[in-house]
C-alpha positions in Angstrom: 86.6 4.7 108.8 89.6 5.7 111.4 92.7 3.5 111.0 93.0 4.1 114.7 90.3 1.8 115.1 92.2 -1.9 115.8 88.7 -4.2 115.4 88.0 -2.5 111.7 91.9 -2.7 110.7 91.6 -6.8 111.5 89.2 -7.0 109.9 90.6 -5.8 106.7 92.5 -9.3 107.0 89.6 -11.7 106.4 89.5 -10.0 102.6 90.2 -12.3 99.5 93.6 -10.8 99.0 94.6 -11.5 103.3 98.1 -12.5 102.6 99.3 -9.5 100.8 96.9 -7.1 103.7 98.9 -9.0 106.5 102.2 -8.6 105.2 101.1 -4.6 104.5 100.1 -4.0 108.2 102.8 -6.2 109.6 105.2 -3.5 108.1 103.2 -0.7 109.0 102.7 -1.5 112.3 106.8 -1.8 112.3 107.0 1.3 111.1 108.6 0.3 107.8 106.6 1.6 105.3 106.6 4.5 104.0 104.1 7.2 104.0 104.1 7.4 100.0 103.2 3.9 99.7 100.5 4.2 102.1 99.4 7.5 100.3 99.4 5.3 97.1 97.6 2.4 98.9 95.0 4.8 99.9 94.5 6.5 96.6 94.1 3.2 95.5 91.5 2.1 98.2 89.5 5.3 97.3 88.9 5.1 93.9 88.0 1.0 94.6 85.2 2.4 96.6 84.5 5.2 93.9 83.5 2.6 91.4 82.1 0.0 93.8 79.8 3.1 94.4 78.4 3.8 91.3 76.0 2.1 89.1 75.5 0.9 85.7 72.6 2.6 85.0 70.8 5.6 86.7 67.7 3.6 87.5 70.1 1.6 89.7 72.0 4.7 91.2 68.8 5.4 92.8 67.3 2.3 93.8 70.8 2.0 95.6 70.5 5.6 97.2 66.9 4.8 98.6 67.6 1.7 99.5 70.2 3.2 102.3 67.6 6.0 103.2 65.2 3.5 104.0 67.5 1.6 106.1 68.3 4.8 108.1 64.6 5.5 108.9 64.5 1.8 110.2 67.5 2.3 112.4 68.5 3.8 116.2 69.4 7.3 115.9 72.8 5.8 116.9 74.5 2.7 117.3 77.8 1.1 119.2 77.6 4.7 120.4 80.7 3.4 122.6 82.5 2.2 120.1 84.0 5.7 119.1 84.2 7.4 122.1 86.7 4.7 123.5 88.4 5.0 120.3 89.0 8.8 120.0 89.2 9.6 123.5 91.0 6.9 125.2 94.0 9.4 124.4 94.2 12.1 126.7 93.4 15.4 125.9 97.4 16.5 126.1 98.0 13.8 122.9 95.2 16.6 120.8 96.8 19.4 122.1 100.5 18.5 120.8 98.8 17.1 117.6 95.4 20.1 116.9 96.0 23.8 116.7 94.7 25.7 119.5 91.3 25.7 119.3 91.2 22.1 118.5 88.9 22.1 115.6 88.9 21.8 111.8 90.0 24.5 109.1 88.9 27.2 106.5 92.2 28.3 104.8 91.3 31.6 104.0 93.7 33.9 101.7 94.3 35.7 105.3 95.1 32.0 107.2 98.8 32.2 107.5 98.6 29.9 110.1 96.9 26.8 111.4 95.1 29.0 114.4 94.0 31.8 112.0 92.7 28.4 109.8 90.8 27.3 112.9 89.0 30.8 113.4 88.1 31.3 110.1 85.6 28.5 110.1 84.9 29.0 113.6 83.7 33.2 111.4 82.1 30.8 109.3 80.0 28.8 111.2 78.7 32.0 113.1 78.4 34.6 109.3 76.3 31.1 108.7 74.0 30.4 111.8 73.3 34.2 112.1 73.2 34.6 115.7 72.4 37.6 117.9 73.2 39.2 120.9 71.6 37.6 123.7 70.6 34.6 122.2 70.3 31.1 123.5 72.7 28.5 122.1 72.9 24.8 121.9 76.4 22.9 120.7 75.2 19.5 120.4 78.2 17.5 120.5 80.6 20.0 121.6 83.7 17.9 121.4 86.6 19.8 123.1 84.2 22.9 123.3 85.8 24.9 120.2 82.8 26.4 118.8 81.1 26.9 122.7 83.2 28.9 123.8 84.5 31.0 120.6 81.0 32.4 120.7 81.1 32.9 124.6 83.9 35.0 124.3 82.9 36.9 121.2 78.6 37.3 122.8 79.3 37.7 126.5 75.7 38.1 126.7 74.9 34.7 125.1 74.1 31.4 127.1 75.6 28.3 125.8 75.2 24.9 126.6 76.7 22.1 124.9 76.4 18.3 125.2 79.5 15.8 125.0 79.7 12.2 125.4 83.1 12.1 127.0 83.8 13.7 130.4 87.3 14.8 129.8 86.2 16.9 127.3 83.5 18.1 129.6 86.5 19.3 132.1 88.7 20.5 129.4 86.0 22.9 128.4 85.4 23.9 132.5 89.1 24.3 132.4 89.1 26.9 129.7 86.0 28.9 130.7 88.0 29.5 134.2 91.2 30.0 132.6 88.8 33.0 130.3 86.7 33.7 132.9 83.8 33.0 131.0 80.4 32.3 133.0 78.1 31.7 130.1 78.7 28.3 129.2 77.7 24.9 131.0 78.3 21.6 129.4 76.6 18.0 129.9 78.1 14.6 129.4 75.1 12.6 127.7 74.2 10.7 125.0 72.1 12.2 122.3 70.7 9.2 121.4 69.2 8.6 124.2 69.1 12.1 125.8 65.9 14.1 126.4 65.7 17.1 128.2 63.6 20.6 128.8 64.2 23.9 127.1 64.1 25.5 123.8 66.9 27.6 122.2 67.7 30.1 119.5 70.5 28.8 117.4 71.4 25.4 117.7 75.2 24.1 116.5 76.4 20.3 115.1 79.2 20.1 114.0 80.8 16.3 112.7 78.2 14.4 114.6 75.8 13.8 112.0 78.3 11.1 110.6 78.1 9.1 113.5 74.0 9.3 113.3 71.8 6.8 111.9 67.8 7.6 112.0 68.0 11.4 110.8 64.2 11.7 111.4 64.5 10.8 114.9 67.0 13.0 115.9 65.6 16.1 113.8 62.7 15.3 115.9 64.4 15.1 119.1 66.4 18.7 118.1 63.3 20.5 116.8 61.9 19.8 120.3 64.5 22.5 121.8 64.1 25.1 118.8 62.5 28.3 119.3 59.5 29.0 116.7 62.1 31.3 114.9 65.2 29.3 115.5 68.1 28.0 113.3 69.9 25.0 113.3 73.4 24.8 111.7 75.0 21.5 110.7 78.4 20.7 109.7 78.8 17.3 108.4 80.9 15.3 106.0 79.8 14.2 102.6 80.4 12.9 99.2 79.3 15.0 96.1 77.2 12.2 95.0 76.2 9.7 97.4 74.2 11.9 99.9 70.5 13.7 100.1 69.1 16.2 102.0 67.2 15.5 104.9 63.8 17.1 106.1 61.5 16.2 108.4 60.6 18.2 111.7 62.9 20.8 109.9 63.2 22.4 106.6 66.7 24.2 105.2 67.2 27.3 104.8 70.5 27.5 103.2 72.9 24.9 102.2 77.0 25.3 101.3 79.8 23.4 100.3 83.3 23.4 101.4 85.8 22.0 99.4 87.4 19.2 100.5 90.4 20.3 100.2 90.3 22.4 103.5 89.9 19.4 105.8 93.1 17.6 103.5 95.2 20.4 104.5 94.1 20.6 108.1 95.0 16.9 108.2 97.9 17.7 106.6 99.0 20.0 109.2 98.0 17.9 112.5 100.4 15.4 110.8 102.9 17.5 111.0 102.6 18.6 114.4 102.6 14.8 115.3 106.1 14.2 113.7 107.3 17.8 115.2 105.9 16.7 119.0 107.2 12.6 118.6 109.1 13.0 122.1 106.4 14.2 123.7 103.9 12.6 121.8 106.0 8.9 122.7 105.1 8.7 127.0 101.5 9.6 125.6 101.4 6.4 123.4 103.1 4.7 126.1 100.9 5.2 128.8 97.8 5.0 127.4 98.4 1.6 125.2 101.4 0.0 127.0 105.0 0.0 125.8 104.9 -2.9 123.9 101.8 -1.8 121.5 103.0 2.3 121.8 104.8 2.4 118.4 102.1 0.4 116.5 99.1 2.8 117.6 101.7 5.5 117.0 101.4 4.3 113.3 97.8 3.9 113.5 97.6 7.6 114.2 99.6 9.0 111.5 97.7 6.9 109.0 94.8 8.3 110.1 95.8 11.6 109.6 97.2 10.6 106.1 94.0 8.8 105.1 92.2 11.9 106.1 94.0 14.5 104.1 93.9 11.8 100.8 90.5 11.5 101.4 89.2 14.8 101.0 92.3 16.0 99.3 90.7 13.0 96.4 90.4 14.6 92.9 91.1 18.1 93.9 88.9 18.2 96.8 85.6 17.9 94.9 84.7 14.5 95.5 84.5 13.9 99.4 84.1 17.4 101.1 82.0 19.2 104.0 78.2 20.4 103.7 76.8 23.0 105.7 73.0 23.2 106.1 70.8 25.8 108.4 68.0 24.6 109.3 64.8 26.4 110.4 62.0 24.6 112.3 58.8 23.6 110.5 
């Protein structure tokens, strides 16, 4: 859950314990308390929902685990699809670049990472050593964000042909601005929603990477993506999980290969967008200003730092090995 999201911070209010919760985000949104005691808070929040999660006995563990699978296979693919793309995009695109490394995507902190860009292009490697793609191929990015992954590979395979799908058009022209700026011809990128999107063509590899989080009905979608996979194509997902409360899905699809990256990686890319937030505050502040009003900057200032510091204690949470990333290829059945 993003702290940046005002509807789902309220609504922490209506809990049992609302008058000690107001007081606590009438200071933060002041700016008065300090990141350790919202570190603490945190901790404490996590390990709340680590024993709300699991069971008494085993029997109950997985009555409780297909219970939720079930209720996925009932659902949308997505829903209140809007919901989160007014909430992480409603910024503009200079707010990400003062706050993300260059490439504007997560990390792999490699021994040879000595910095948050070489972190970046290490799991951008990783994705690709992964997904084993070839000259020439095909490529779909569904969900391409700010077009990190697109057009790593366009530059690296000039002979490839990407498309990727966004739901957010300034992405969409951030990504247009970069392939002029590299004078790359290769990629073409559509605003849609993949919920609800259907198209024609098939493709070699196929990339998602952190939408799976915001899907519902895995079956439907794997449906909808096996649709556009060659007979011998891959698909490669990055998603975020817990060590426990997760299974593996398989339906028009079937994996290949599964890994797991610590969580530890994504803490310290957190971790580091943090501090480029507090480094870039001047520049950062007409950002704020403009896009939520003077009056409400300094609060959703605070909303964004606690994000970022919720993030890195979330998968930073017992040494990284309790909420981490999963990486699954995928070839079509």
């Amino acid at each position: 859950m993003s702290i940046a999201n005002k509807h789902k911070i309220e609504g922490l209010i209506q809990q049992p314990y609302n008058a000690s919760v107001r007081v606590m985000l009438a200071s933060l949104e002041r700016n008065v308390l300090p990141d350790a005691i919202i570190r603490s808070l945190t901790r404490l929040l996590l390990a709340a929902r680590l024993r709300s999660a699991y069971k008494p006995s085993s029997e109950l563990q997985l009555s409780d685990l297909l219970n939720f699978v079930h209720s996925l296979k009932e659902m949308p693919i997505a829903i209140k699809t809007e919901e989160p793309k007014a909430q992480h995009y409603e910024l503009s695109t200079s707010f990400f670049k003062l706050v993300l490394g260059k490439n504007l995507n997560c990390c792999y902190f490699s021994d040879e990472s000595n910095t948050l860009e070489d972190a970046e292009k290490a799991m951008l490697e990783l994705y690709c050593e992964r997904a084993q793609p070839k000259d020439g191929h095909t490529v779909l990015d569904i969900g391409c964000g700010w077009g990190s992954l697109s057009l790593y590979i366009a530059q690296k395979y000039c002979n490839y042909r990407i498309n990727g799908i966004c739901n957010s058009k300034t992405q969409k022209a951030f990504i247009e601005e970069q392939c002029r700026e590299r004078q790359l011809q290769n990629v073409e990128i559509i605003v849609a929603d993949i919920s609800t999107f259907e198209m024609e063509g098939s493709y070699d590899r196929i990339f998602s990477v952190e939408m799976f989080e915001h899907m519902k009905s895995y079956k439907d979608l794997l449906h909808k993506i096996s649709k556009w996979m060659k007979d011998d194509a891959l698909l490669f997902v990055h998603l975020f999980c817990h060590k426990a409360f997760a299974y593996h899905f398989e339906d028009d699809v079937s994996v290949v290969n599964q890994w797991l990256v610590n969580g530890k990686h994504y803490a310290q890319t957190s971790e580091e967008w943090l501090k480029r937030m507090d480094k870039n505050s001047a520049l950062i502040k007409p950002i704020m200003e403009s896009t939520y009003g003077k009056d409400q900057a300094l609060k959703w200032t605070v909303y964004w730092r606690t994000f970022f510091v919720s993030v890195a204690e979330l998968f930073g949470y017992n040494n990284g090995e309790e909420w981490m990333v999963a990486h699954f290829l995928f070839k079509k059945k």
